[in-house]
C-alpha positions in Angstrom: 4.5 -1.8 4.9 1.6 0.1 6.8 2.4 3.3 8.3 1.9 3.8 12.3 -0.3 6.8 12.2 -0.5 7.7 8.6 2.4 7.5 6.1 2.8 10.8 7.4 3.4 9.1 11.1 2.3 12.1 13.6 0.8 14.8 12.2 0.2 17.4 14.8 -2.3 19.5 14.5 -4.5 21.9 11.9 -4.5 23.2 8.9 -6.7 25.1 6.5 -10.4 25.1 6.8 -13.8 26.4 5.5 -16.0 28.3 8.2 -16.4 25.0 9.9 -12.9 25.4 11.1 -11.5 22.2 12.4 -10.4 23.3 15.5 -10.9 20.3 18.3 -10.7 17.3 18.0 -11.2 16.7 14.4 -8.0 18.5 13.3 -5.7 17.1 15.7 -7.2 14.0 14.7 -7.2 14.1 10.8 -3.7 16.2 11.5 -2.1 13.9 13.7 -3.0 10.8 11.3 -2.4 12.5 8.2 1.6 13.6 8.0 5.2 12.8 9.3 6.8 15.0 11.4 5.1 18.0 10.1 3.3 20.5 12.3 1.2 22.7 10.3 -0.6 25.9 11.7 -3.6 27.0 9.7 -2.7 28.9 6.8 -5.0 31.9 5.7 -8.2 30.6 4.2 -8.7 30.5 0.6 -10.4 33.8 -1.2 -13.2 31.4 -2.6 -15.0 30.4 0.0 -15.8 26.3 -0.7 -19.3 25.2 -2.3 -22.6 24.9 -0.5 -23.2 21.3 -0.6 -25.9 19.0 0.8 -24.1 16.8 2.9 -25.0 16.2 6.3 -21.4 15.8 7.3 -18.1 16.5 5.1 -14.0 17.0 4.5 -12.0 17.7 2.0 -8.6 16.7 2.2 -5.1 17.1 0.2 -3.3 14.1 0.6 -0.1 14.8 -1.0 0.5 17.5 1.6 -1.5 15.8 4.4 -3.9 19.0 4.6 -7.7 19.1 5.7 -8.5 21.9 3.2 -12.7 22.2 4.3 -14.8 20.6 6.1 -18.5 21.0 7.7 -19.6 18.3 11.0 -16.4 16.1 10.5 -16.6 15.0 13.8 -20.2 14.4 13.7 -21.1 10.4 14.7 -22.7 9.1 11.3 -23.7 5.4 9.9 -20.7 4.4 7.3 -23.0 2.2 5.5 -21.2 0.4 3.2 -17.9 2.9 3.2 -17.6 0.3 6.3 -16.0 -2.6 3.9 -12.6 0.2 3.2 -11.8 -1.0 7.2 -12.4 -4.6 6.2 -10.3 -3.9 2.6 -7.3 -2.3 4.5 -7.3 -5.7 6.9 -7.6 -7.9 3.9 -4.7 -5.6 2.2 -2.5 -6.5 5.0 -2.8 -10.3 5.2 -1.9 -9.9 1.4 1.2 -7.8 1.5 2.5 -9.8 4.3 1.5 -13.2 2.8 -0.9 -14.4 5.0 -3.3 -14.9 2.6 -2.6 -14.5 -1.2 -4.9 -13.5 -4.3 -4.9 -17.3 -6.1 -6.1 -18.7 -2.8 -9.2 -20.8 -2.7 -11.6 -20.7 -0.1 -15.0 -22.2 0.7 -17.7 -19.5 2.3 -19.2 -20.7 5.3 -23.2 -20.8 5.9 -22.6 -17.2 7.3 -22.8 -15.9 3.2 -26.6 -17.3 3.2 -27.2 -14.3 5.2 -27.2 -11.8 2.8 -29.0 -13.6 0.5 -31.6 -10.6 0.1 -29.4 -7.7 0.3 -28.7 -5.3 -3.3 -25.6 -5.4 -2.5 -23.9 -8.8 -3.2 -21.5 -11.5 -5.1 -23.7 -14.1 -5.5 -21.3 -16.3 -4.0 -22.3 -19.5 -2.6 -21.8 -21.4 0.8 -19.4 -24.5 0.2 -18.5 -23.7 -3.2 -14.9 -22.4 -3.7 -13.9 -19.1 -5.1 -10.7 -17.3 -5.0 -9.4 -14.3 -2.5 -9.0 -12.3 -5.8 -12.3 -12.9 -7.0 -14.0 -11.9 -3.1 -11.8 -8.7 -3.1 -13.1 -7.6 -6.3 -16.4 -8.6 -5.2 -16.3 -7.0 -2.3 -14.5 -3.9 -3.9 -16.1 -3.1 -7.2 -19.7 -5.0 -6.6 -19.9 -3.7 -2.7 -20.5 -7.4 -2.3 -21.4 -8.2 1.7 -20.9 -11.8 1.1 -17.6 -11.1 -0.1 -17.1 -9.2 3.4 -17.9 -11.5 5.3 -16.3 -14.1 3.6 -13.0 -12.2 3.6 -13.3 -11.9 7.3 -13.7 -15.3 8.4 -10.6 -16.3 6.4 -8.3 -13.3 8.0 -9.9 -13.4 11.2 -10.8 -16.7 11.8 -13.9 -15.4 12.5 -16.5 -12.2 11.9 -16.8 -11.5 15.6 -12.7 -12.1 15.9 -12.1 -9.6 12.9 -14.5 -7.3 14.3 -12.5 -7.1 17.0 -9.4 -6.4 14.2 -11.3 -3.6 13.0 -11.9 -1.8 16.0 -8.2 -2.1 16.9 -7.2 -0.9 13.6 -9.5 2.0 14.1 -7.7 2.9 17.4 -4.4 2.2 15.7 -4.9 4.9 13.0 -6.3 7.7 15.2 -9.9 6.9 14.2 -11.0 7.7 17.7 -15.3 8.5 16.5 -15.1 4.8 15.0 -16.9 1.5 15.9 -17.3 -1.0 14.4 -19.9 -3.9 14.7 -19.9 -5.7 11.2 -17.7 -6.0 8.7 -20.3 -4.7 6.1 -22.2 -1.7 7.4 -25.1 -3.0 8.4 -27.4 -0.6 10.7 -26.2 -1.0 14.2 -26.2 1.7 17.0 -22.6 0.4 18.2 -21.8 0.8 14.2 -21.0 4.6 13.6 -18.2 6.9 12.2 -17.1 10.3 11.3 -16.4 12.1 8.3 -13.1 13.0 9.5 -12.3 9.5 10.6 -13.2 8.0 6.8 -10.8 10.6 5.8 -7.9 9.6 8.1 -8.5 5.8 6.9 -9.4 6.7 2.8 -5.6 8.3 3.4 -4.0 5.3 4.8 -5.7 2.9 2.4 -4.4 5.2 -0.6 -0.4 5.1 0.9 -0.2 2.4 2.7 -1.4 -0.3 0.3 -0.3 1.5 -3.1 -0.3 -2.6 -5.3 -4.0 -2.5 -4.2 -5.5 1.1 -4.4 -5.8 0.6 -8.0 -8.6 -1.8 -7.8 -10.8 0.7 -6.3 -10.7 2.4 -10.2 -12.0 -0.7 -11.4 -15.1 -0.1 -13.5 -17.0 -2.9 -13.4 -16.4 -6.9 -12.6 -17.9 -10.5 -13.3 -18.5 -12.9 -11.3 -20.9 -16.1 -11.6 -21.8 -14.3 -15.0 -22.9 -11.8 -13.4 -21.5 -8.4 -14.3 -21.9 -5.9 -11.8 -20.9 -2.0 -12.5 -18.7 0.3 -9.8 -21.3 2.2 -7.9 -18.9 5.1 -8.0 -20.3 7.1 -11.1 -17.6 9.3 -10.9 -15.4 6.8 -12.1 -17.1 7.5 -15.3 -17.4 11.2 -14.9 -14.0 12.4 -14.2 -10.9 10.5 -15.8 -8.8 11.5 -13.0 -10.8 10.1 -10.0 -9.7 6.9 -9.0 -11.9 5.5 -6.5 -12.6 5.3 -3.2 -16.1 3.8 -2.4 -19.9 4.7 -1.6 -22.3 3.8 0.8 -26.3 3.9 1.1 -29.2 2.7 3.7 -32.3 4.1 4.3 -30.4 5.8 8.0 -27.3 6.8 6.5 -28.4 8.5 3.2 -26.3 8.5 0.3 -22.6 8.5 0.7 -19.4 8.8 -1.3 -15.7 9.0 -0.7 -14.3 10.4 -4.2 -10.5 10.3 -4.6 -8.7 12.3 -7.5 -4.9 12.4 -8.5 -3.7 15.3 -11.0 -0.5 16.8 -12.5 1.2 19.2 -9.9 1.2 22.4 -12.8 5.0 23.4 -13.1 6.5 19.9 -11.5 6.5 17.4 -14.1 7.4 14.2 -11.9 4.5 15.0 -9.3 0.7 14.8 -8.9 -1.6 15.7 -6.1 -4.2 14.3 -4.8 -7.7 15.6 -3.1 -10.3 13.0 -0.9 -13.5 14.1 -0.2 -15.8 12.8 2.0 -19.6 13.8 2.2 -22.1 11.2 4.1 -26.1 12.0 4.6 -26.8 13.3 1.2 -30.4 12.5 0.4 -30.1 11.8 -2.9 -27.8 9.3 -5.2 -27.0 12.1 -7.7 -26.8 14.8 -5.3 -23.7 12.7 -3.7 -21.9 12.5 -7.0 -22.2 16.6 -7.2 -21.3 17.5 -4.1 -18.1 15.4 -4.9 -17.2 17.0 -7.7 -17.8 20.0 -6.8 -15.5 19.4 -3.8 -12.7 18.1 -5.6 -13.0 21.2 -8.1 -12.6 23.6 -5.6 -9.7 22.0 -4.1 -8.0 22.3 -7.2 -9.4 25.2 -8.0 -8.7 27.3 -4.8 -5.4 26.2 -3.4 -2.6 25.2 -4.8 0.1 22.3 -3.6 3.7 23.1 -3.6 6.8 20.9 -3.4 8.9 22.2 -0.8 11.5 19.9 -1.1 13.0 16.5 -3.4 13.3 13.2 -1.9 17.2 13.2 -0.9 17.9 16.6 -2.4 20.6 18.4 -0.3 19.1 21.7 0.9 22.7 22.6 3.4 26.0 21.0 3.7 26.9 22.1 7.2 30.7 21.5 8.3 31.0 18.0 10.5 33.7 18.2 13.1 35.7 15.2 13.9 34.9 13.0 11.1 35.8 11.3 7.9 34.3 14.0 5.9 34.3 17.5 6.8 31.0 18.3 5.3 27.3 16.3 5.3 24.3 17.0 3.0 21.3 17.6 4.9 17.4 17.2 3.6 14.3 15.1 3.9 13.8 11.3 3.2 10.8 12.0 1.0 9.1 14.7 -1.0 7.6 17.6 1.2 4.7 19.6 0.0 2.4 22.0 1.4 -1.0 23.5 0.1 -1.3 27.3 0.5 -4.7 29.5 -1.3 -4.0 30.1 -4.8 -1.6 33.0 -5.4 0.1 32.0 -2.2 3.0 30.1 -3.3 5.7 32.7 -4.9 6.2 33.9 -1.0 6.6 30.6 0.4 10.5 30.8 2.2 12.4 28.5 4.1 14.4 29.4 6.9 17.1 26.7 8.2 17.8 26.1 12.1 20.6 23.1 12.6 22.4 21.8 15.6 25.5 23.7 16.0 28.0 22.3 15.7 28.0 19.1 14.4 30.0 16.5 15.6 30.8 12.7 13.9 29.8 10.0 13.8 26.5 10.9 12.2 24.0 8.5 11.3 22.2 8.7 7.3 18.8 9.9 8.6 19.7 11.5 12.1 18.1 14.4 12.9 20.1 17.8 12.2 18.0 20.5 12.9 14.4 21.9 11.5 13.3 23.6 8.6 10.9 26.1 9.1 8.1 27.3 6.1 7.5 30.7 6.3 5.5 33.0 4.2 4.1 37.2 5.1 6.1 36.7 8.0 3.9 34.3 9.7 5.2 30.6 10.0 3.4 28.0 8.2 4.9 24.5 8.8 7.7 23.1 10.2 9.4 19.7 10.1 12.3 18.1 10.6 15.8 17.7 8.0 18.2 15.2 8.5 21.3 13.8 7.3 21.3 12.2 3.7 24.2 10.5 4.2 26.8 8.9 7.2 29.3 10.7 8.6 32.0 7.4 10.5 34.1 9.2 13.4 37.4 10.1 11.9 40.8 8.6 13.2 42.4 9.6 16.5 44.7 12.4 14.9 41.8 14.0 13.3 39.3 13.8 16.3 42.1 15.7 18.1 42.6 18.4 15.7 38.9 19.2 15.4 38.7 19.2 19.1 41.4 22.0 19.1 39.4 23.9 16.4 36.1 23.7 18.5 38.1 24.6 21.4 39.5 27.7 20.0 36.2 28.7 18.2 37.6 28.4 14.7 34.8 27.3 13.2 35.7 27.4 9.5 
């Protein structure tokens, strides 16, 4: 199921960031699409200042935590080229997971695929002649195929103008408020732009919203028609951890490259973490593949993630007044994390605020109070903790002896 604003459903505001601090728009906006219920203020900046890179336009982001880390011109309006077909993936992901469409479907291109007939980047699938949904999304995925695009948009939108229209929804939807769309391809169009930050915000979503179908972004290379096509995404080859996302090229949008990475969480042997970076402009192919892994280094490198708290781990167990069970367990629904500059963590500290008191029936996964993170005396994050568990209303006799307890102020 597809997150409302980003797995992490309102994310509300800022966090850390290079000397192109994302204040403005861009960190609301990659903030408020990035992380539930967290509100993060801007911790202090790492003490290795990120990498010079050649990008026109650039973020680096920490997805497990939901943190913009760096960035440079996030917010600037650039050409998505081909990262255009992730909008188009996560549309096609959707009318999969909730069976519109399914992988061993057939379907029979229209005309429309003749159009791309000349482009590099293709399927070589042909109008009228049948080929499966699975087939088009790896076509589209691994071999950047636009005939695969468009091919996958007429069957989920009934049209390419109608899905079009999907996209640009979709965009609004997620937050991706520097996005239009006016293809489902990339094709150069000046009502056809994007962000750096926006790409982010939907690389994110793509990544945790669709989990079955992230993995076929990793996908090295893929036949089709006897024609074997390799992943443009060299770091695939380059670094065993990165696992996708997807790059981009014309002549007006230089070389681009959204590079995603997932690696052991050092001292929490059931977690990972994982870094997206976005660069778009660069001038040359290789110097896109550099700049991306020398992001994604420094990321790792620089700051360090930290679990704050376990899925349904009980952090209090306030007393509950009049009901079944005197006491409730109180934490988070998922795993909380936070990225801090290396050497940061040991002085992370949590300081509890819950409603006082607390009175039944509690619902599992009402709202209790707030948790706030606090480290040198300056507050880092906040969010909220909740009940792990329902407290029913107790009988009449105990509801009135509580009731005499709260009256009296014996609150033990």
């Amino acid at each position: 199921m597809r997150s409302s604003s980003f797995g992490f459903p309102s994310l509300t505001s800022s966090l850390v960031s290079s000397s192109f601090h994302r204040s403005a728009p861009a960190a609301a906006l990659i903030a408020a699409t990035l992380v539930a219920a967290a509100a993060y203020a801007p911790p202090a900046s790492a003490q290795v200042p990120p990498p010079a890179v050649t990008a026109r336009s650039w973020v680096l982001v920490d997805a497990t935590s939901n943190q913009v880390l760096a960035s440079g011109n996030a917010d600037e309006r650039v050409e998505p080229a081909s990262l255009t077909k992730l909008m188009t993936a996560y549309l096609v992901f959707e009318a999969l997971q909730t069976k519109k469409i399914s992988m061993d479907q057939v379907v029979m291109p229209s005309l429309a695929v003749r159009r791309v007939k000349n482009d590099e980047s293709r399927m070589f699938i042909e109008a009228e002649k049948p080929v499966t949904v699975h087939d088009l999304v790896y076509g589209m995925i691994v071999q950047s195929g636009n005939d695969a695009a468009i091919a996958l948009a007429e069957l989920v939108g009934g049209s390419e103008a109608h899905f079009v229209e999907m996209m640009n929804t979709e965009a609004q939807r997620l937050g991706m408020k520097g996005t239009h769309y006016a293809d489902v391809n990339g094709m150069p169009s000046p009502g056809h732009y994007t962000t750096a930050g926006d790409l982010a915000i939907l690389s994110a979503h793509l990544i945790r919203d669709y989990p079955e179908y992230y993995s076929i972004f990793s996908v090295k290379e893929f036949t089709y028609n006897k024609i074997k096509q390799p992943n443009r995404n060299r770091l695939l080859w380059l670094d065993p951890t990165v696992d996708g996302l997807k790059t981009g090229h014309t002549q007006a949008a230089g070389y681009c490259l959204i590079a995603s990475a997932k690696r052991s969480l050092p001292g929490v042997p059931d977690a990972s973490r994982r870094l997206v970076s976005v660069v778009m402009g660069e001038e040359k192919e290789h110097e896109r593949v550099q700049d991306s892994m020398k992001m994604l280094n420094y990321g790792y490198s620089a700051y360090d993630t930290v679990r704050l708290f376990k899925a349904n781990q009980a952090v209090q167990t306030p007393r509950v007044y009049k009901g079944v069970a005197d006491k409730v367990q109180v934490g988070v629904k998922s795993d909380q994390y936070i990225t801090v500059p290396r050497g940061m963590g040991d002085k992370i500290k949590p300081q509890f605020a819950l409603t006082e008191p607390l009175v039944a029936p509690i619902a599992n996964g009402q709202q209790l109070g707030t948790v706030q993170i606090v480290a040198d005396g300056k507050t880092l994050t906040q969010f909220p903790v909740v009940a792990l568990q329902a407290v029913p209303q107790a009988g009449i006799g105990g509801r009135i002896w509580d009731s005499l307890l709260l009256m009296f102020g014996k609150k033990k």
